[in-house]
C-alpha positions as CSV (number, residue, x, y, z in Angstrom):
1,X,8.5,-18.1,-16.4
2,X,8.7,-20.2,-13.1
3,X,6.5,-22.7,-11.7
4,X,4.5,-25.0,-13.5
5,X,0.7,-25.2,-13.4
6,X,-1.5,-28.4,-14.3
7,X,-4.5,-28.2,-16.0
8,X,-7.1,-29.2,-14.2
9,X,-8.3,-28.2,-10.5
10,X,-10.0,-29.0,-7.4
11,X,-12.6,-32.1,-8.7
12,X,-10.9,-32.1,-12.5
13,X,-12.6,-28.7,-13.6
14,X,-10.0,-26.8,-16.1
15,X,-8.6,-23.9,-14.1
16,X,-9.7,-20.2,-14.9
17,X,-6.6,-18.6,-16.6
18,X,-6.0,-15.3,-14.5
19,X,-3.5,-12.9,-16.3
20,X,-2.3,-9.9,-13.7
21,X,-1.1,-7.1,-15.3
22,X,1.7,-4.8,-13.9
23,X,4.6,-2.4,-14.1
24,X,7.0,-4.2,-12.0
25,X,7.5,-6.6,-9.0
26,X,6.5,-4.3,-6.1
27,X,7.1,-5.9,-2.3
28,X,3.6,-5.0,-1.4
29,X,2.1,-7.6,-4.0
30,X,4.3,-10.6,-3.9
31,X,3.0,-12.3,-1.1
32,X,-0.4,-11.4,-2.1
33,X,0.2,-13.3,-5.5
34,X,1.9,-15.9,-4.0
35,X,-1.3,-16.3,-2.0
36,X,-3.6,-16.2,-5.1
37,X,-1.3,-18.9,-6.9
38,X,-2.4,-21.2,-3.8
39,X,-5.6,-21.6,-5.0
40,X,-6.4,-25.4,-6.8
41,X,-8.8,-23.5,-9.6
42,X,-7.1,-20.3,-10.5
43,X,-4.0,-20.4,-12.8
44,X,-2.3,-16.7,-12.3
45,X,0.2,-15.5,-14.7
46,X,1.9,-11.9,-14.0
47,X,3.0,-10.0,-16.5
48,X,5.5,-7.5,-15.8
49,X,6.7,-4.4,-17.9
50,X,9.9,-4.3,-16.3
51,X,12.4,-5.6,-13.9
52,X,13.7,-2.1,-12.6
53,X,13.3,-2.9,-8.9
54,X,14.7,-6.0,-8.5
55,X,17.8,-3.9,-8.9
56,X,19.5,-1.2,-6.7
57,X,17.6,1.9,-7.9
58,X,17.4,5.2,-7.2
59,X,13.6,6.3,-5.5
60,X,12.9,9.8,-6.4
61,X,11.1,9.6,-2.9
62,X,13.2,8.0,-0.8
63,X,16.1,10.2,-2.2
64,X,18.4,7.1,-1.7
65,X,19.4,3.4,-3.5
66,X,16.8,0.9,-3.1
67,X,17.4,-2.9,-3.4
68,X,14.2,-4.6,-1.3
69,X,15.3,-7.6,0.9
70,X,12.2,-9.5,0.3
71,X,11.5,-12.0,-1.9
72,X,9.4,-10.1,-5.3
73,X,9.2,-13.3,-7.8
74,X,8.9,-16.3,-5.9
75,X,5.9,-18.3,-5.5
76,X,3.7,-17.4,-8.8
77,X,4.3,-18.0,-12.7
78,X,5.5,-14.4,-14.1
79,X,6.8,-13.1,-17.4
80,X,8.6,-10.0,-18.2
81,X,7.0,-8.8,-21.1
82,X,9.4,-7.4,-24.5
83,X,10.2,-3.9,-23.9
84,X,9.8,-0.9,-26.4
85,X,11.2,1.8,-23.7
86,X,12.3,0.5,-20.0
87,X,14.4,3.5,-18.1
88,X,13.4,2.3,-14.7
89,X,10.6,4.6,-13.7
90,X,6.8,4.6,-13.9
91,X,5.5,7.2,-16.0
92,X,2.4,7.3,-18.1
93,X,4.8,6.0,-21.2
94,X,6.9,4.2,-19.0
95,X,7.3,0.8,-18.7
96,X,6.3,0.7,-22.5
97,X,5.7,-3.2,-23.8
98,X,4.4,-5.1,-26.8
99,X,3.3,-8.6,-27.0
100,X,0.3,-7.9,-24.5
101,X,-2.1,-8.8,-27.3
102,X,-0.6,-12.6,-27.8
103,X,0.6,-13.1,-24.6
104,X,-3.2,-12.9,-23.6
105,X,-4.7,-14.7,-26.7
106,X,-2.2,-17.8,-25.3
107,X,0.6,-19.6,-26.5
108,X,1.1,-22.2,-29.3
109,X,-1.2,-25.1,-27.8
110,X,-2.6,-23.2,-24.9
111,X,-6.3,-21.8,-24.7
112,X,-6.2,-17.7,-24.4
113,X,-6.9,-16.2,-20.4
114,X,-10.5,-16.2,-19.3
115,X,-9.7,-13.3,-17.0
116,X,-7.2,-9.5,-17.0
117,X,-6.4,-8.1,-14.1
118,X,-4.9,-5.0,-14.1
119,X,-3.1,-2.5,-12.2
120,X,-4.0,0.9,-12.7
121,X,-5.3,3.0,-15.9
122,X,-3.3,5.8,-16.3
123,X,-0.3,3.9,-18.4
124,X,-0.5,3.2,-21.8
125,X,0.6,-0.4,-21.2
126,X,-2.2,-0.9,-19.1
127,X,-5.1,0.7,-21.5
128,X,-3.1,-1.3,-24.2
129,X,-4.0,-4.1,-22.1
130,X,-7.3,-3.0,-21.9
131,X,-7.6,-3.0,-25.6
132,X,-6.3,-5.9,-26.0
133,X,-8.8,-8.2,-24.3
134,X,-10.9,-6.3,-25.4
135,X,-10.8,-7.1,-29.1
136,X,-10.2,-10.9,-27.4
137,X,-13.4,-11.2,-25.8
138,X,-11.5,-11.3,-22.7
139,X,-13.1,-9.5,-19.5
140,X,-11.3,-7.4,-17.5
141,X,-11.4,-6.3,-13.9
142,X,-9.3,-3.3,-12.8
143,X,-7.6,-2.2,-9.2
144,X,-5.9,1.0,-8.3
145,X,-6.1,3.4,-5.3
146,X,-7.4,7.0,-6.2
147,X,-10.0,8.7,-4.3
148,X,-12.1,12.0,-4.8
149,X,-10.8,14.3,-2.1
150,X,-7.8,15.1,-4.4
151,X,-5.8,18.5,-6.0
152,X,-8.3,20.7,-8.0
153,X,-8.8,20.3,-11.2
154,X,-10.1,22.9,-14.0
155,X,-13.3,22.6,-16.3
156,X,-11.6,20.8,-19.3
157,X,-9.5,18.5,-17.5
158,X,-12.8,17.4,-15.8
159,X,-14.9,16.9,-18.5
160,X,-11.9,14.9,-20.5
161,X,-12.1,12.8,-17.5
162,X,-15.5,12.4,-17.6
163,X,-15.4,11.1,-21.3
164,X,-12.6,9.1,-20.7
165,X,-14.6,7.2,-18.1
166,X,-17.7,6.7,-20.4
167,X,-14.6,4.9,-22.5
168,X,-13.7,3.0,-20.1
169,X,-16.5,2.1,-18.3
170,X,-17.2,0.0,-22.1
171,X,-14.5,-1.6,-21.6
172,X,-14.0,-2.7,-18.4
173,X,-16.2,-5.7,-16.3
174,X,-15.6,-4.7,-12.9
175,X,-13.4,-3.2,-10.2
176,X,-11.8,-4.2,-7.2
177,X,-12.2,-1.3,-4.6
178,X,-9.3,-1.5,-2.2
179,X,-11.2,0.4,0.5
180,X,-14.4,3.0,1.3
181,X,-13.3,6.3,-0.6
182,X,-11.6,4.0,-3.2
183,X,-15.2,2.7,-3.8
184,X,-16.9,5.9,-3.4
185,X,-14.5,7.1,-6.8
186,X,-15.4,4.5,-8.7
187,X,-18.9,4.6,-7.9
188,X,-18.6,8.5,-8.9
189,X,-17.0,7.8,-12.2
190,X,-18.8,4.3,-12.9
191,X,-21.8,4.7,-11.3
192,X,-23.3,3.0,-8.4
193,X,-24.6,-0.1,-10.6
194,X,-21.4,-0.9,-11.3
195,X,-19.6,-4.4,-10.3
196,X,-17.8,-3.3,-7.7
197,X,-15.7,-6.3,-5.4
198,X,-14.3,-4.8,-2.2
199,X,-10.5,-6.6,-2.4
200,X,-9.1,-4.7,0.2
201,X,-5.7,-2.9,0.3
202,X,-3.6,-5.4,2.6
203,X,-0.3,-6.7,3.9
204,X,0.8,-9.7,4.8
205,X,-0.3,-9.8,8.3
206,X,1.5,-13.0,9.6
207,X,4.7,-11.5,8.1
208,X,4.9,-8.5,9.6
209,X,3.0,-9.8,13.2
210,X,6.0,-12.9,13.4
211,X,8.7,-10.2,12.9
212,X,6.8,-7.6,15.3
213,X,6.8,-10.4,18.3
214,X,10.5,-11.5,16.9
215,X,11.6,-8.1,17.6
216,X,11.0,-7.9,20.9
217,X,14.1,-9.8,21.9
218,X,16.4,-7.3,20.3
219,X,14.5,-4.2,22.1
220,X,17.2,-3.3,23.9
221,X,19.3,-3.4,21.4
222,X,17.8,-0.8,19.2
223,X,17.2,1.2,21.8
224,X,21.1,1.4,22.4
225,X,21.9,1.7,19.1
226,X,19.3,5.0,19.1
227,X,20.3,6.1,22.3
228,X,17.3,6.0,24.1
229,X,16.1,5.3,27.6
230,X,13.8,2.9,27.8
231,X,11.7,4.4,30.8
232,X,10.7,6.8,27.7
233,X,7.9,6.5,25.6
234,X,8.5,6.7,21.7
235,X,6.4,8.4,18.7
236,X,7.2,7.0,15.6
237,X,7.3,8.5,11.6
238,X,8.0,5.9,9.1
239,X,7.8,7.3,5.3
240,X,9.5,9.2,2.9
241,X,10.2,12.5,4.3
242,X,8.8,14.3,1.3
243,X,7.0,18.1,1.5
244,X,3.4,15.9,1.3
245,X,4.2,13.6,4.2
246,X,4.3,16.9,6.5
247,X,6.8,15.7,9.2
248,X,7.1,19.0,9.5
249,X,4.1,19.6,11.4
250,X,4.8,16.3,13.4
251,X,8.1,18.5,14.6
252,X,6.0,21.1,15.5
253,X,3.2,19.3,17.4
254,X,6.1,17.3,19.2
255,X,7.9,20.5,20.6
256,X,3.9,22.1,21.8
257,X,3.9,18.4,23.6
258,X,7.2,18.6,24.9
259,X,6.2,21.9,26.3
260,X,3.0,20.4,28.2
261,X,4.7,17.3,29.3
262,X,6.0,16.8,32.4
263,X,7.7,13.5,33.5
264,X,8.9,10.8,30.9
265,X,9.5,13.4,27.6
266,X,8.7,10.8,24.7
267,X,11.4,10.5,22.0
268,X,10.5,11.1,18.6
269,X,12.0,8.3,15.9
270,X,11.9,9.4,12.3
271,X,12.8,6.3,9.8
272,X,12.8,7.6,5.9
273,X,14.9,9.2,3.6
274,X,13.9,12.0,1.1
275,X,14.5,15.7,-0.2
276,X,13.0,17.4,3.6
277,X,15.3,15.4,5.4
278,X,18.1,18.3,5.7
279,X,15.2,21.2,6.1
280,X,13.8,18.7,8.9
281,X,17.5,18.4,10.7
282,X,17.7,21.8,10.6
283,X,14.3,22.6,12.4
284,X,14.3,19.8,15.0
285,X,18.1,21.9,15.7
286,X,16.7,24.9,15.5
287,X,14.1,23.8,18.1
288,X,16.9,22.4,20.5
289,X,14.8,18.8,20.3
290,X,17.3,16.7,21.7
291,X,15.2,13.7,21.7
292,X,14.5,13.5,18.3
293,X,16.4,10.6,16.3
294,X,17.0,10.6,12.3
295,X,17.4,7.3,11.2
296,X,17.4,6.9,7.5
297,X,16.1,4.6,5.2
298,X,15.0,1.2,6.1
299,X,14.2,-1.9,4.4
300,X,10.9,-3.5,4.6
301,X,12.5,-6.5,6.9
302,X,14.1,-3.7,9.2
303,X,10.6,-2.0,9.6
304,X,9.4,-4.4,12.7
305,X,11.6,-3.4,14.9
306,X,10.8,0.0,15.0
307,X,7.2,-0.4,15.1
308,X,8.4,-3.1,18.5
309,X,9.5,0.3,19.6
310,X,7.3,2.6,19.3
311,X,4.4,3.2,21.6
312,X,2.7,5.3,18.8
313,X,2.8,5.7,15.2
314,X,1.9,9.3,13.4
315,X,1.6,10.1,9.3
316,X,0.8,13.8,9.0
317,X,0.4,13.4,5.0
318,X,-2.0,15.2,2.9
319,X,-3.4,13.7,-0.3
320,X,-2.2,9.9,0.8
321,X,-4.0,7.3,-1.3
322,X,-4.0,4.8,1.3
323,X,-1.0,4.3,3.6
324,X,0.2,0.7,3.5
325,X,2.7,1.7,6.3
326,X,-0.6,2.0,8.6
327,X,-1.2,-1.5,7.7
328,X,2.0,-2.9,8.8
329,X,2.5,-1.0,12.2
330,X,-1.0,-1.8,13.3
331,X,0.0,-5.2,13.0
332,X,2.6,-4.9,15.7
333,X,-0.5,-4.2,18.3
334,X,0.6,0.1,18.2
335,X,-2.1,3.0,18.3
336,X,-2.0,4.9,14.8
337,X,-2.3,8.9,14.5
338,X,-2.8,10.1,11.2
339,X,-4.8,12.6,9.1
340,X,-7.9,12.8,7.4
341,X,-6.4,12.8,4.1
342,X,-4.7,9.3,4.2
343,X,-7.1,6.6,2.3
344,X,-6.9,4.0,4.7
345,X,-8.5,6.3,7.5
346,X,-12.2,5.4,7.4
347,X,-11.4,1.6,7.3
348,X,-8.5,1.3,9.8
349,X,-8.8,4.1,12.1
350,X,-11.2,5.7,14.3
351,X,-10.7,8.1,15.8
352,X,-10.7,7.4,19.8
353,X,-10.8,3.6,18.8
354,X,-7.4,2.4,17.4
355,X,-6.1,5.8,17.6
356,X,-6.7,9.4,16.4
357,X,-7.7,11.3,13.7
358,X,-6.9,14.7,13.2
359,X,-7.5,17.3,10.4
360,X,-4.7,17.9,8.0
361,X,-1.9,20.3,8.4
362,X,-3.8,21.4,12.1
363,X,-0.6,20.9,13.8
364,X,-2.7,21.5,17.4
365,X,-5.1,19.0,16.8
366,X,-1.9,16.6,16.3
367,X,-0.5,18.0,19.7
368,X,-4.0,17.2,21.1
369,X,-4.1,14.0,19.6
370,X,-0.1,12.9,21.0
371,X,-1.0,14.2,24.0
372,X,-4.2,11.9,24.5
373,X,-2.5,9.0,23.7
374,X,-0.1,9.3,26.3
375,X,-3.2,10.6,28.7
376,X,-2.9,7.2,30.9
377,X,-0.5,4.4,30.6
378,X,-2.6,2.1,29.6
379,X,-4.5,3.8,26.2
380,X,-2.0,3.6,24.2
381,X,-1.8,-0.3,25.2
382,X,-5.4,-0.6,24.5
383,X,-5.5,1.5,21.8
384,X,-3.0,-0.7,20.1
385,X,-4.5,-4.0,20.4
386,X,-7.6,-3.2,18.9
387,X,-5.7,-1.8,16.2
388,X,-4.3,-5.2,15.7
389,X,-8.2,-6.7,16.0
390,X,-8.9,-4.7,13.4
391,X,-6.3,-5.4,11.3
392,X,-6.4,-9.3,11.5
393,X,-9.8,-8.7,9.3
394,X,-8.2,-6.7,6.8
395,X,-6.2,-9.6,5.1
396,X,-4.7,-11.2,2.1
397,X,-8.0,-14.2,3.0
398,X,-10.8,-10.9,2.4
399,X,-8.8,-10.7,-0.8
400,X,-9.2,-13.7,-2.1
401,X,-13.0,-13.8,-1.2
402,X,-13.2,-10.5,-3.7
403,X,-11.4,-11.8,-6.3
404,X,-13.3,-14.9,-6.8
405,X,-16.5,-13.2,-6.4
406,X,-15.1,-11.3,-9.3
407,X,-14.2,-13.7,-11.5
408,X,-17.3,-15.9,-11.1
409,X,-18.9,-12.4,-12.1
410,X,-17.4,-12.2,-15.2
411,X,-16.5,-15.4,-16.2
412,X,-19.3,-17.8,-14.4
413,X,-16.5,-20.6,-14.3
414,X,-15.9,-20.2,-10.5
415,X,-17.5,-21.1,-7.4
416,X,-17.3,-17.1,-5.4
């Protein structure tokens, strides 16, 4: 455990007692706890299931070793909870903890959490969580990022998750939507009387806007180490290159570009790592598209100067909860592309406004789409500063407003 807390806050009032409950340290969520630790009247604790990726570990997406250059534990009080069975994955079984049910009821001389957070519902360690504060009297508000337009699903597997819902709807005090079709699930499952706190899905803005504007300086730089001209503008794909990510169709829709371009041919600058990658060498080859660049995976710190590069940014994906990549390139002022099946579309992106929209897997409406973009010199210059409007309201600050309008909810010991 690491930093101390007192016991009182802002004008002597004891502090609500927060307990966040999650698998592991992921990059996305630090700074956003380090944030919530900030404030004089909450006391967060995270408990963690494991430890696996503050390691070198092998992603099954990324296809490579992953070691993440940014800090994951500093700035908020955190445990690592006993483990039962730890193998370094997430699975429904895996992390698997005990000592959830004390660690909330409080230590020897401390009063038990007013408040669980947790993350997700399909792990047992979080519905043993759920149970847990549960039988404590201890009210529980729940965030994670599914949506409705999902995979088919038959009869039975429906109405099991319609009873499971009824379950858990008893047992939970509210939920943190982290955007539109987020909320329109839960509102489906839960029902539209349900507490529902709009805590949206965020980065950390400053971060990634500092390093966007520090980039610029080594511009030329990456754009030597890539091999490009500069007089040429740049598409950029940033994910996992994974089947579901479809840079495939991205390949395609940039060589039906090329072919209707005349002038400055734009480069296309693909950073990931994953099981397509050699099928995806192969058909950019196979194409004769000389301006396309593989670059492999890189870490989050890395990210900003490829975003300072790009004039636009495309994710193809089908079946994308939300997109957090979206988040962090708008906030380097670029135009976004993406499909209507990524989860952050309806709140980020509109189509003709910060970017374009185009239906999935219609690799001609993605053509369409590149080639509007690049219609004037200018729209993609507008285009990307409104996307970074937009995104300087979508914050780690909107957060904060949720969550304390959630905890006075359930709790009535906070000012919302």
């Amino acid at each position: 455990m690491v930093l101390s807390s007192s016991e009182s806050g802002s004008g002597g009032k004891p502090k609500v007692k927060l307990a966040y409950l999650v698998s592991h340290p992921i990059q996305y969520q630090a700074p956003l706890l380090r944030r919530i630790a900030q404030e004089p009247d909450i006391e967060l604790t995270v408990f963690f299931g494991s430890d696996f990726s503050l390691r070198a570990y092998q992603d099954e997406g990324f296809g490579v070793n992953v070691k993440w250059d940014v800090p994951l534990l500093d700035g908020y009080r955190h445990e690592f909870l006993p483990v039962l069975k730890d193998d370094g994955t997430q699975t429904v079984f895996t992390p698997l903890n005990y000592g959830i049910f004390s660690a909330l009821r409080g230590r020897a001389g401390e009063p038990p959490f007013d408040v669980l957070w947790t993350h997700g519902y399909a792990m047992v360690n979080a519905m043993h969580g759920i149970v847990a504060a549960k039988a404590l009297g201890i009210p529980v508000l729940l965030r994670a990022d599914m949506w409705l337009r999902d995979r088919p699903r038959s009869g039975a597997k429906l109405l099991v998750k319609k009873l499971f819902f009824q379950l858990l709807k008893s047992m939970v005090n509210g939920v943190l939507p982290v955007g539109t079709l987020n909320q329109e699930y839960w509102e489906h499952h839960l029902g539209d009387d349900f507490p529902l706190f709009l805590m949206p899905y965020a980065v950390d803005n400053e971060y990634f806007q500092r390093l966007s504007t520090e980039a610029r300086t080594s511009r030329s730089e990456l754009q030597k180490e890539l091999g490009l001209d500069p007089e040429r503008p740049v598409i950029l794909f940033a994910s996992k290159l994974q089947q579901r990510k479809y840079c495939s169709d991205l390949l395609q829709a940039y060589e039906i570009l090329l072919a209707n371009t005349t002038g400055n041919a734009p480069y296309l600058v693909i950073v990931g790592n994953g099981e397509e990658r050699t099928a995806l060498e192969a058909q950019a080859k196979a194409g004769g598209l000389d301006g396309v660049r593989f670059c492999g995976f890189r870490n989050q710190s890395e990210l900003p100067r490829f975003f300072d590069l790009a004039s636009v940014f495309v994710l193809p994906a089908r079946h994308e909860p939300w997109g957090l990549i979206v988040n962090e390139v708008m906030n380097a002022g670029r135009p976004v592309i993406l499909s209507d099946e990524i989860g952050c579309q309806p709140d980020l992106i509109a189509d003709g406004v910060e970017g374009y929209v185009f239906p999935a897997r219609d690799v001609n409406a993605l053509a369409a789409a590149l080639q509007a973009v690049f219609a004037t010199p200018q729209r993609a210059e507008q285009m990307g500063q409104r996307a970074l409007e937009r995104i300087d309201h979508w914050s780690f600050e909107e957060d904060i407003v949720a969550l304390r309008k959630a905890i006075a909810h359930v709790t009535h010991k906070l000012s919302a």
